[in-house]
Each structure stands twice: as structure tokens, then as C-alpha cells.
MITORTOR-394107 format. One record per residue (C-alpha): residue in three letters; x, y, z. Coordinates in steps of 0.1 Angstrom, whole numbers, padded with zeros to 4 digits, always signed. Each point is the difference from the previous one (the first is absolute). Example, Ala and Ser with C-alpha at 12.3 -4.5 7.8 and 13.67 -1.06 7.14 Angstrom:
<pts>
ALA+0123-0045+0078/SER+0014+0034-0007/
</pts>
This chain:
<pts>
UNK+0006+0553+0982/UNK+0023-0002-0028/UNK+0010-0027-0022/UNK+0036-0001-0020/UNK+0027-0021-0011/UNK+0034-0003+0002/UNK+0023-0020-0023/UNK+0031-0009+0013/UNK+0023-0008-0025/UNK+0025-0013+0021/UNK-0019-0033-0001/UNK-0015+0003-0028/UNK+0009-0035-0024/UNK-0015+0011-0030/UNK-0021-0034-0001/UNK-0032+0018-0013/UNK-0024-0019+0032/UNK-0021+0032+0001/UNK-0002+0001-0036/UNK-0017-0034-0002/UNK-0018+0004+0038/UNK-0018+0034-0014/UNK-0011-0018-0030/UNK-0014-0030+0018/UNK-0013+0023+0023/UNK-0019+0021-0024/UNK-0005-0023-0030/UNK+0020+0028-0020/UNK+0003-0010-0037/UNK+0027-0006-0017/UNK+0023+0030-0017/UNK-0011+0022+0028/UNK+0018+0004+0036/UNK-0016+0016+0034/UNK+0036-0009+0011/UNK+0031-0006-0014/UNK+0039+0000+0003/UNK+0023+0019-0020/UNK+0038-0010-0006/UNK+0028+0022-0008/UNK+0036-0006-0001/UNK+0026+0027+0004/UNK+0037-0007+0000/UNK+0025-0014-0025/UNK+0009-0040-0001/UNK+0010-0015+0024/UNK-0007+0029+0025/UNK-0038+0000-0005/UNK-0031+0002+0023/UNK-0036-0006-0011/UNK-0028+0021+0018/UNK-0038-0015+0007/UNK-0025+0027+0005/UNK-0040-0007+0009/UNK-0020+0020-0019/UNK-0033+0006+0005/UNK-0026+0028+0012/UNK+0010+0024+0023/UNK-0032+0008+0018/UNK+0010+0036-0001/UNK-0013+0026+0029/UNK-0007+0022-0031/UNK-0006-0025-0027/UNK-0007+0018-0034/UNK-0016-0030-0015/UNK-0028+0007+0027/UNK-0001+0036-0009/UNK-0005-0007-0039/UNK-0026-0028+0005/UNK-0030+0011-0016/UNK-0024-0024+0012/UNK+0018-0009+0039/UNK+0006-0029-0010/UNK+0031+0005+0015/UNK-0001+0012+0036/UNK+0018+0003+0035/UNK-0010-0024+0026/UNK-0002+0012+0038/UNK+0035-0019+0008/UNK+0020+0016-0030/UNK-0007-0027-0024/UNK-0008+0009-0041/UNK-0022-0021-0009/UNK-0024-0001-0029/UNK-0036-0010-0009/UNK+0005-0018-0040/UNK-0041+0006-0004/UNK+0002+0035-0003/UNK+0036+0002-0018/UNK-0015+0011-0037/UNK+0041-0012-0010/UNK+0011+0038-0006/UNK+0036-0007+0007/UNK+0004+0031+0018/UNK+0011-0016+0029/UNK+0030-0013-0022/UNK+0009+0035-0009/UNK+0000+0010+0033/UNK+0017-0025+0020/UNK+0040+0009-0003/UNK+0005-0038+0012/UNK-0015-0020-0032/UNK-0020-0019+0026/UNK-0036-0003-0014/UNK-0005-0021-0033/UNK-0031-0007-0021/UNK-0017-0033+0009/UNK+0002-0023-0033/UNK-0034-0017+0016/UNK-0020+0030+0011/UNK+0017+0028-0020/UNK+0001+0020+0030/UNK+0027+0016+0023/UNK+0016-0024+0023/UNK+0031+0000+0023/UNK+0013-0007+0038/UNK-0027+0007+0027/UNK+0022-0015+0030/UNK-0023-0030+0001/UNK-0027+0018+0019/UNK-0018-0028+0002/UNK+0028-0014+0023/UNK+0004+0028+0016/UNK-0036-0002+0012/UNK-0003-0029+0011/UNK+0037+0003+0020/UNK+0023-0019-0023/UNK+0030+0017-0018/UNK+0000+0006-0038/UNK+0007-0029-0016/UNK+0037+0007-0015/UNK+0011+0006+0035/UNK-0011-0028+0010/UNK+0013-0022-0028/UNK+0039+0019+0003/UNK+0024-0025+0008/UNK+0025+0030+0015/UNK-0024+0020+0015/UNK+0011+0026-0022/UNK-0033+0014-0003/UNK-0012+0015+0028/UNK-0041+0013+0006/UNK-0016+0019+0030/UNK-0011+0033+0018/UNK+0021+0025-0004/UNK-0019+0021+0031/UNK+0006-0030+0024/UNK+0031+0009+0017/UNK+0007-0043+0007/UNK-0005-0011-0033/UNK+0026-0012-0018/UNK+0001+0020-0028/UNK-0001+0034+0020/UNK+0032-0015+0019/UNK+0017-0005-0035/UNK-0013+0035-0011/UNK+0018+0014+0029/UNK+0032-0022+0001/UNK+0005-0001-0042/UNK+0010+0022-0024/UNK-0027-0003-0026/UNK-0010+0017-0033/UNK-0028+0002-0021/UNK-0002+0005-0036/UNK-0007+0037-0017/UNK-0002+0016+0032/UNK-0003+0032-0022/UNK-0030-0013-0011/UNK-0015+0011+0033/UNK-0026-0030+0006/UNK+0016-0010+0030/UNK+0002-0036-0007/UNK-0002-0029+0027/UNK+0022-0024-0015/UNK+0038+0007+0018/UNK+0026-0016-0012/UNK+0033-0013+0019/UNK+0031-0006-0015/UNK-0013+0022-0037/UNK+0022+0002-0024/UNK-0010+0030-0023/UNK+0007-0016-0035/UNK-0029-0025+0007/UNK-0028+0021+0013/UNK+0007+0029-0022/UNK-0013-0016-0036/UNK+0023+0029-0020/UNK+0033-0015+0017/UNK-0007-0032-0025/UNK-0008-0001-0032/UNK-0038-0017-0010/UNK+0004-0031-0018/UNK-0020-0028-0015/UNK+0020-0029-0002/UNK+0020-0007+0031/UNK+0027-0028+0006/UNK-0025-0020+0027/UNK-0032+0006-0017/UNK-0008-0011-0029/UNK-0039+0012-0002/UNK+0009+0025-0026/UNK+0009-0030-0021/UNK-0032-0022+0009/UNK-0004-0025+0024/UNK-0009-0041+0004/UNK-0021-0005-0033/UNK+0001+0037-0013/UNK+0037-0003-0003/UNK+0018+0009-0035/UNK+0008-0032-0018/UNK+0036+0006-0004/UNK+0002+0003+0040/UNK-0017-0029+0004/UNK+0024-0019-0021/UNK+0026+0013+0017/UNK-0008-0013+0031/UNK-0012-0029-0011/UNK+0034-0012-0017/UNK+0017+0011+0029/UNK+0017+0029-0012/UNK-0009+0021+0033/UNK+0028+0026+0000/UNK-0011+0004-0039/UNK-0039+0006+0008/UNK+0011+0028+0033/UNK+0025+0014-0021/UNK-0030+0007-0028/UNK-0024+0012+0024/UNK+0033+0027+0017/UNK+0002+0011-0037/UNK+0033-0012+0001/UNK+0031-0017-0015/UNK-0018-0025-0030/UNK+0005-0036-0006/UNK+0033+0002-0027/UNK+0015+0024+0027/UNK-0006-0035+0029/UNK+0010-0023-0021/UNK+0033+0022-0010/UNK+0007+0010+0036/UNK-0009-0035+0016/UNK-0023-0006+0031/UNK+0022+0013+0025/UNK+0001+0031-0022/UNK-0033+0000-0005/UNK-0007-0006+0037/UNK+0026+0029+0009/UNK-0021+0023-0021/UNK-0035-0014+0014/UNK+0015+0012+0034/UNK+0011+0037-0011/UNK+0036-0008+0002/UNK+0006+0011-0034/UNK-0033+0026+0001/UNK+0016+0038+0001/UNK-0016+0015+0028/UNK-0002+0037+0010/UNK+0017+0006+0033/UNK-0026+0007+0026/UNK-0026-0006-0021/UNK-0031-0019+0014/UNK-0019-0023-0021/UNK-0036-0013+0005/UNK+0000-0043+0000/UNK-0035-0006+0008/UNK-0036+0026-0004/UNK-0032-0002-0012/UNK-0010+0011-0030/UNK-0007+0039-0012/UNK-0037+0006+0002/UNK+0004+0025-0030/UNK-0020+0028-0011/UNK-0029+0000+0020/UNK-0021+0029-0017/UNK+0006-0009-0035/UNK-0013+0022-0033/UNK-0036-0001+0014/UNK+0018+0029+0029/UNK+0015+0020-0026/UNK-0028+0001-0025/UNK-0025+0007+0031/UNK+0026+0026+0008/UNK+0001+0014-0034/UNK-0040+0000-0007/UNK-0008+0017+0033/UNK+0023+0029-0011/UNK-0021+0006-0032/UNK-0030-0004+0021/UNK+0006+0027+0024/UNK+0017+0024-0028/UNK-0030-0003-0023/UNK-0015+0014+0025/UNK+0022+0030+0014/UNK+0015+0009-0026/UNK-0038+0017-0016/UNK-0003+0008+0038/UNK+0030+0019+0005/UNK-0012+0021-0032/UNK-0038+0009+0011/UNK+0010+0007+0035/UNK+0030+0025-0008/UNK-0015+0014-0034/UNK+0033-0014-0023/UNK-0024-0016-0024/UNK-0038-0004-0009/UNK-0007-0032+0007/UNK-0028-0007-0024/UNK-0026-0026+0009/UNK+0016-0025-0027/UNK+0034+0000+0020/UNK-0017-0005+0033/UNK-0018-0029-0012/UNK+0028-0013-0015/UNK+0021+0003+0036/UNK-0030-0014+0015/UNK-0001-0030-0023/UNK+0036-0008-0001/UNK+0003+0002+0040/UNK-0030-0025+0003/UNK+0014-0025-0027/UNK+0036+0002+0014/UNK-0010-0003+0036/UNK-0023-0028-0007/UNK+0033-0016-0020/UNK+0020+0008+0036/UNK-0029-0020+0020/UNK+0007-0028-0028/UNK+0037+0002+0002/UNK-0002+0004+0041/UNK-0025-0036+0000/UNK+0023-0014-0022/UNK+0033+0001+0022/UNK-0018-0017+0030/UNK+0006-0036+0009/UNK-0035-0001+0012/UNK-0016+0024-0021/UNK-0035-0015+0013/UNK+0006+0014+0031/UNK+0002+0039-0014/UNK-0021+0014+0016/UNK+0011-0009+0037/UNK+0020+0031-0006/UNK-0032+0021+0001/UNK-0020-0019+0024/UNK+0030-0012+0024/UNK+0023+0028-0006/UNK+0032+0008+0021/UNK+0000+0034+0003/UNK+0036+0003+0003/UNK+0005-0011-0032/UNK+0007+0019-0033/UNK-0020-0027-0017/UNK-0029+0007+0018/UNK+0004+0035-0006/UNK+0009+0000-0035/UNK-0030-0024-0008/UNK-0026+0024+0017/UNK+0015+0026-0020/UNK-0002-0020-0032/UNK-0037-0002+0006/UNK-0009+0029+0018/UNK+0017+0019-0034/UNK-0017-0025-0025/UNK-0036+0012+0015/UNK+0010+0038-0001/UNK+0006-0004-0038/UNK-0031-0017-0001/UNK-0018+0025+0017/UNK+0017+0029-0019/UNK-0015-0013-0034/UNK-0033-0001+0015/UNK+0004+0039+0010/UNK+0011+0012-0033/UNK-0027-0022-0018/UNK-0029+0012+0020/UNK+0019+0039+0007/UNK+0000-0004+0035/UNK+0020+0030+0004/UNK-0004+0001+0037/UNK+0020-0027+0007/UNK+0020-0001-0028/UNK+0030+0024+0014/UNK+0003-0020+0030/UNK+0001-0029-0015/UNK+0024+0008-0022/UNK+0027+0011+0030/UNK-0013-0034+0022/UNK+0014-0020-0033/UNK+0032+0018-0002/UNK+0008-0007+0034/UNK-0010-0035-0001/UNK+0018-0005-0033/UNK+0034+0012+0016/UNK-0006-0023+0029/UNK-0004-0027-0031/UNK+0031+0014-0020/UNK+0020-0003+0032/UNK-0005-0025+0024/UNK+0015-0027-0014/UNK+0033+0015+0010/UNK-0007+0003+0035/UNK-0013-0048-0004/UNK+0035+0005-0011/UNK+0015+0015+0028/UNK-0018-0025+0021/UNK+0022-0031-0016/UNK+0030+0005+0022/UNK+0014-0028-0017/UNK+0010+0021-0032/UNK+0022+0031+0012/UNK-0005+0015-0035/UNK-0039+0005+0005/UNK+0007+0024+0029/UNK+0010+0028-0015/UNK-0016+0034+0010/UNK-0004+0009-0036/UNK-0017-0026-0012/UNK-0035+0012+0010/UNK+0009+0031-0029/UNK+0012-0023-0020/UNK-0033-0018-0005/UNK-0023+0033+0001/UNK+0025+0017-0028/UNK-0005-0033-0019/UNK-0037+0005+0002/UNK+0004+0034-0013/UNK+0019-0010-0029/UNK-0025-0032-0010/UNK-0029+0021+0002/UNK+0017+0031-0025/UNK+0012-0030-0016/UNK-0037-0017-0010/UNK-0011+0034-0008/UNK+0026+0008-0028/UNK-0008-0038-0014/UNK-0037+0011+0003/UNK+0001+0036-0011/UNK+0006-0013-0039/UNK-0039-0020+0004/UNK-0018+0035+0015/UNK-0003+0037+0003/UNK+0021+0016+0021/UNK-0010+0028+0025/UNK+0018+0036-0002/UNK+0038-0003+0016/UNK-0005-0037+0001/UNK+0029-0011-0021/UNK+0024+0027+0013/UNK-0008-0013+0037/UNK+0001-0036-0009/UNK+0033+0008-0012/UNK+0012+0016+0032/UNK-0015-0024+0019/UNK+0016-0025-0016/UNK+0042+0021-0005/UNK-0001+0006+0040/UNK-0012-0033+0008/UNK+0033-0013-0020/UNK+0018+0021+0022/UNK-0014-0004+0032/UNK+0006-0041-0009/UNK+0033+0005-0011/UNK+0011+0018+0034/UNK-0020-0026+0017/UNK+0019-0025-0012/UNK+0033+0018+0003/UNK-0011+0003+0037/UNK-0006-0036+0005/UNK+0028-0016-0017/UNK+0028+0025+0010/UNK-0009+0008+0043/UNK+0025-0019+0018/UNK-0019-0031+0010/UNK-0003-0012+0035/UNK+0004-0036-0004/UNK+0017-0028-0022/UNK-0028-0012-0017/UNK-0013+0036-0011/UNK+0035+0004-0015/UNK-0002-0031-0018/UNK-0032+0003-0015/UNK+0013+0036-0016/UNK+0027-0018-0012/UNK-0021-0025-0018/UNK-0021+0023-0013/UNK+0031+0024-0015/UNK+0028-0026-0007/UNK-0019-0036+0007/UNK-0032-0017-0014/UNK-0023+0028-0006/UNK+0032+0025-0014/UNK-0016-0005-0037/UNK-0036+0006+0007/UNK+0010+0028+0023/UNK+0024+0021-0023/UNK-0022-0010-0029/UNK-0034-0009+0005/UNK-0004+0024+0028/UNK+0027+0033+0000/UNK-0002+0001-0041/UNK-0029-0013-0011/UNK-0025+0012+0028/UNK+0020+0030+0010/UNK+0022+0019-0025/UNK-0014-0005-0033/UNK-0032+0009+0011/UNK+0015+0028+0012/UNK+0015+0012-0028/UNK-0033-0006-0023/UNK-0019+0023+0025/UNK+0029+0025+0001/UNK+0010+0003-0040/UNK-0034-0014-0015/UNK-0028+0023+0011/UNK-0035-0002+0015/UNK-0018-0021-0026/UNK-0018-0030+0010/UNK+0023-0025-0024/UNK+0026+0015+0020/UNK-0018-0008+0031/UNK-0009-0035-0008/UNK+0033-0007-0008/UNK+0012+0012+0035/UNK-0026-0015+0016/UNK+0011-0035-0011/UNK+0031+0001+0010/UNK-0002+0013+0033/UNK-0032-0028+0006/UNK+0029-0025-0010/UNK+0025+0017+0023/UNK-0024-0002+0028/UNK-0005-0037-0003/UNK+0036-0004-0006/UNK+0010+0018+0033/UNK-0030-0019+0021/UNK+0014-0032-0009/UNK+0035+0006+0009/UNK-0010+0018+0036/UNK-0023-0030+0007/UNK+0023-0031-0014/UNK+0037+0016+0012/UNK-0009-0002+0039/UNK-0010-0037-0001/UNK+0027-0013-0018/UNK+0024+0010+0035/UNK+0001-0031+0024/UNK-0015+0002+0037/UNK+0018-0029+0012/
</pts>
């Protein structure tokens, strides 16, 4: 057994039933949507056509959102159906990453992930979800895709149908008949926040701007759409007249790009998702798992004598700066009551679940490690000292494989992420210890090998970053996001704030100003500020790319 959908836009009206039959249904709050229908229009006046698509989950064979759940709180039902549990969801919004549909939201009410689950409840009990049943076209269209006499495996086999981002390779269950690409592929229209037939983005009923209101209410209705379209302004009506102004209201007098489709009707962007508290988390984690290797990478190849002050002092600052990436980590949940499901319930599939046993499997090594060298427990103190390394590379680095597990952002999946993060750590850690090494004694050779540490790091970043923004990209969106980054929103805190600032001048300084610790502080600044800068362009960029 197998349950899909198919939407058959031949029929479809565009009358939004399932819209209002899945909120019913579900008691779904409003500014949220389990399903919804997007408009486009392609074409040039009078030849025009507008396009309704459904758009919902896709109850994917190989659903990511399932993968990435920390807590399975999303999971696979035996008849194909993704459904999910909202008391275990700790409101991670990895699932959101994931999914490359946009089909799971944030609950207002319960601040935990919600979205489509096929009316299981329904199903059960033998009655069809409750937007096929409330269709006046039929035009959505439920069943078993393994029984050969049901009615969708006879359109399956009779139709041409597509799904969206096959490329995606979550083999989605949701077919469509009659697609037309420009409406389920979100880059073939632009995102907008004010469209002609909706008028949320301007407030609604008593949230409503005055001067809409007024509008309206003296009658003046071309005036009031025309203000919400960003259009032509009252002087221009009353120069042009009503059947002007009516003319323009239509798109008569609108320039429109040949073959250019336009979206009418959408719900709103969800925006970022994982917000400053991802890139700070990001960024702290790095100087926790550097503090540490960095004074390990010395002792255990003989570069440097690591004294017992700079051990402490790695010891310390990895505690404090992993306790501040727990903090951060708590802090970005919906539910952040509900943290530790990811230790107690944990999904083993996920990163999340990974990275978090990392996190605190590393936190207790440290621990343990300043016990050994307080009490001179020498027998253990060599092992323990390669068992932290390891674990603190699993720390420095896992967040790029979580990354690579939100199939959503095409950006994140980059093979050269996972050195990306580990040279960062490298470079925070060299970094801390330049700031710090103005405050202590230095060991023999520690200066000199903070300073390579911290010139190959530069370069190793540098290439790193050459690597990721220059490979020919697979997709659209991956190819966007560059450009955003180089020639878009982020172009002045990338060339700046992160080549410049965090990259070549503290270059130069290590290459032309010697080994002294001023000289190392001063480095060590900038390329902390270079690191933070870079973090919060890789995690903001991705997000900012539509998924439908």
C-alpha cells in the first residue's frame, strides 16, 4: 500500500476549497497553510492564461525532512504516509531546511512543526482526505498507487504527469497533470510580497492601513488596488480618467516582458528560518574546537611546548565557548523545553542527534582532561588527549554534514563545506591564542607556530572559498545564492567584511609584521571577525532562495 496524489490541473478552478477544507479540517491557524494554491500568469494582454497549482507535502518515498528529524517526530507510516508526532517536535526547523517543497510551517499555537499528513485520520477510518472530498472538479485526486483498479494508478498510467525538483531525488508522491513549469518551479517567478489579489501584505479587516481603508470606504476602489499594485497614484487617475485608470488596473497600459510569467496569488515567504542564533552557534563552536587543537596539534607533533598555562587556557576557552554553543543551540528552538528529546528520543539519522552527542560527549572530555592534568594522572592523560581531538573534529565539522541534510538549500551541499568549517576551527583557535598570548607566557616555538597555524589557515580558507564560489554549480538556486553573495545582498560583507578584513589584511600583518604577540592579536581579531562574517553569509544566503 501506497498513498499519493494527483492534481489535475485541467480542472483545476483555482477556487481555493482545499485551502479552506484543510483548515477546517485541522483547525490550522491563520497565516499558516497545510495546503494552498499558487497563481501565475504567463502571456501578454489579451493572450494570457493564469495557472492554479496545489501545493502541499509531497509524502516523498525518500523524504529528507524524515531523515533530518532529530527527535522522529516526523516519520513514515506503513502505507507511505509522512506524518508527524507535534509532542516530540523540540521546533528545530530542520525539517524546513530539508524539505525542497516549503511544505512544513511553524505552528503559531504550539510552536512546533506542522504540515499535510493526508488526513490520516480519514484515511483510517476509510474516508478520503478532506480536500478531495471538498473539490468541486475533482481535480484532486487520492488513493493507492499499488492497487492496479484504483483511480489514481489508472491516471498514473494514462497521464503525463510531473513532479516538482525531481533532481532532488525524494521521489515525491504528488503527480501533477497538465504542469506547467513556470508554476511549480519557484525560480521561474519572481518572490513577491504584495500581489494584485492579496492584499495581506497590506493588512487585512481591522489591521488595515488607514489610508486603505479610506479608500475603500469613499468608494475610490480602483484607487485603493492601484495603491496596494504599487501602482499609478491618485493625480495620475484623476488626470487619466476612470477608464484610464481602469485600463491600467487591467495591465493594458502595464509593459510586460514577453513570455514572462508572473505570480498573482502565494503565501507569504516564511524567511530566515535559522536566524543569528545559527551563525553565532556556528561561529562559537569553531573557537571551541580550535582552542582545543590547535595546543593539540603542537604537543602531539612536537611544533611547540605547550606549557601547562596554554593548555588550561584551551581547556577553559573550549568549555566556556561550548557551553555558549548549548546556549545559542536552546535558544533557536521553538520549543526549547523540549531539548533534551534530542538526547533521550534521538533519531539517529539525524546530524542533530549526532552533532549534540558530540557537543557533550566533547564538553565531558575537557572536563575530564583538567581533572588529569590537576591530579597528574599521566596514565590517561595521552589518550585522553587523542579521544578529545577526535571528538573535537567531529564538533568542528558536523554541522556541515546537518547542512547537507537540508535539501531545501542547494548551497549547503557542497562537498567542501565539511573543510570549510574544520579550517575555520583552525583559524579561531590560532586566533584566541594570539589575543591571549599578550595576558601569559608563551611556551618555546609557540608564537612562531601560532603564526603558521594561523598564515596556512588563511590560505587553506581562501582556496576553500575559491572552490566553493567558482565550481560550476549543479543547480539554479546554488548559482543564485553565489551571485548574491558576490554581486547581490551579501557583495559588501563578503568583499569587505570577509575577503579584506578577515582574509588579506590579516594576511599581510602576519606576512610583513613579524611574530610578536601585538602582531598576533591584531591578526587574530580580524580573522575572528572574518569567521563570523563568512558564517553569517553561508547560513543567511541559502534561505533567502524561494522553494515554492
Amino acid at each position: 500500500m501506497k498513498y499519493g496524489f494527483v492534481i489535475d490541473n485541467r480542472k483545476c478552478i483555482g477556487c481555493h476549497a482545499c485551502t479552506t477544507a484543510c483548515k477546517s479540517e485541522h483547525q490550522v491557524p491563520v497565516g499558516v497553510n497545510r495546503t494552498w494554491v499558487k497563481q501565475v500568469e504567463k502571456g501578454e494582454f489579451p493572450n494570457t492564461r493564469r495557472l492554479f497549482s496545489v501545493m502541499r507535502c509531497n509524502h516523498c518515498t525518500d523524504a529528507p525532512c524524515v531523515e533530518i528529524c532529530p527527535t522522529e517526530a516526523l516519520y513514515f507510516r506503513d502505507d507511505g504516509i509522512v506524518d508527524f508526532d507535534k509532542d516530540r517536535c523540540i521546533g528545530c526547523k530542520s525539517c524546513m531546511q530539508a524539505c525542497p517543497y516549503d511544505a512544513l510551517y511553524i505552528d503559531p499555537e504550539t510552536s512546533t512543526a506542522a504540515k499535510c499528513n493526508y488526513c490520516a485520520h480519514r484515511v483510517d477510518v476509510g474516508l478520503e482526505p478532506a480536500c478531495v472530498n471538498v473539490c468541486p472538479e475533482h481535480a484532486i485526486i487520492s488513493g493507492d498507487m499499488e492497487d492496479p483498479n484504483s483511480e489514481i494508478t489508472q491516471l498514473l498510467s494514462r497521464q503525463q504527469v510531473k513532479v516538482r525538483k525531481p533532481e532532488k531525488g525524494t521521489v515525491p508522491n504528488l503527480f501533477y497533470i497538465d504542469a506547467d513549469e513556470s508554476s511549480l518551479n519557484p525560480t521561474a517567478t519572481e518572490k513577491s510580497d504584495a500581489y494584485f489579489w492579496s492584499s495581506q501584505s497590506m493588512g487585512v479587516g481591522h489591521f488595515a492601513k488607514e489610508a486603505e481603508k479610506m479608500a475603500f470606504s469613499n468608494g475610490d476602489v480602483v484607487t485603493a488596488l492601484l495603491q496596494q499594485d504599487g501602482g499609478t497614484t491618485s493625480n495620475d487617475l484623476a488626470n487619466n480618467g476612470p477608464e484610464k485608470s481602469i485600463d491600467v488596473l487591467m495591465g493594458k497600459n502595464k509593459p510586460v516582458n514577453k513570455g514572462k510569467a508572473t505570480r498573482t496569488y502565494d503565501v507569504a515567504d516564511k524567511g530566515i528560518l535559522w536566524g543569528w542564533e545559527v551563525s553565532a552557534y556556528v561561529w562559537t563552536k569553531a573557537i571551541s574546537a580550535g582552542a582545543f587543537l590547535v595546543p593539540f596539534l603542537a604537543w602531539a607533533f612536537g611544533f611547540a611546548i605547550v606549557n601547562p598555562m596554554i593548555l588550561w587556557i584551551g581547556l577553559g576557552v573550549g568549555v566556556f565557548f561550548l557551553a555558549v554553543t548549548g546556549v545559542l543551540l536552546i535558544m533557536d528552538l521553538d520549543r526549547p523545553d523540549r531539548f533534551l528529546n534530542v538526547l533521550l528520543r534521538p533519531q539517529w539519522g539525524s546530524w542533530l542527534v549526532k552533532g549534540g552527542y558530540a557537543i557533550t560527549i566533547y564538553g565531558g572530555l575537557l572536563s575530564f582532561l583538567g581533572l588529569a592534568a590537576w591530579f597528574d594522572w599521566t596514565g590517561v592523560f595521552s589518550v585522553a588527549m587523542w579521544l578529545t581531538a577526535i571528538t573535537a573534529v567531529v564538533v568542528a565539522i558536523y554541522t556541515a554534514f546537518l547542512f547537507a541534510q537540508a535539501k531545501g538549500r542547494d548551497f549547503w551541499q557542497s562537498p567542501t563545506l565539511a573543510i570549510h568549517m574544520l579550517v575555520h576551527s583552525f583559524m579561531a583557535g590560532a586566533a584566541v591564542f594570539g589575543i591571549t598570548s599578550l595576558l601569559v607566557v608563551n611556551g618555546t616555538n609557540w608564537l612562531p607556530f601560532l603564526k603558521i597555524v594561523l598564515l596556512v589557515g588563511v590560505v587553506v580558507n581562501l582556496f576553500t572559498m575559491l572552490m566553493e564560489l567558482t565550481i560550476t554549480h549543479p543547480t539554479e538556486d546554488a548559482k543564485r545564492t553565489v551571485d548574491m553573495i558576490l554581486k547581490g545582498k551579501y557583495k559588501n560583507k563578503f568583499w569587505i567584511g570577509v575577503l579584506i578584513v578577515g582574509n588579506v589584511i590579516p594576511m599581510l600583518i602576519l606576512l610583513f609584521g613579524g611574530s610578536g604577540s601585538v602582531v598576533l592579536a591584531a591578526a587574530g581579531v580580524l580573522v575572528l571577525l572574518g569567521i563570523w562574517f563568512t558564517e553569517d553569509i553561508w547560513v543567511e544566503a541559502p534561505q533567502r532562495i524561494p522553494l515554492s
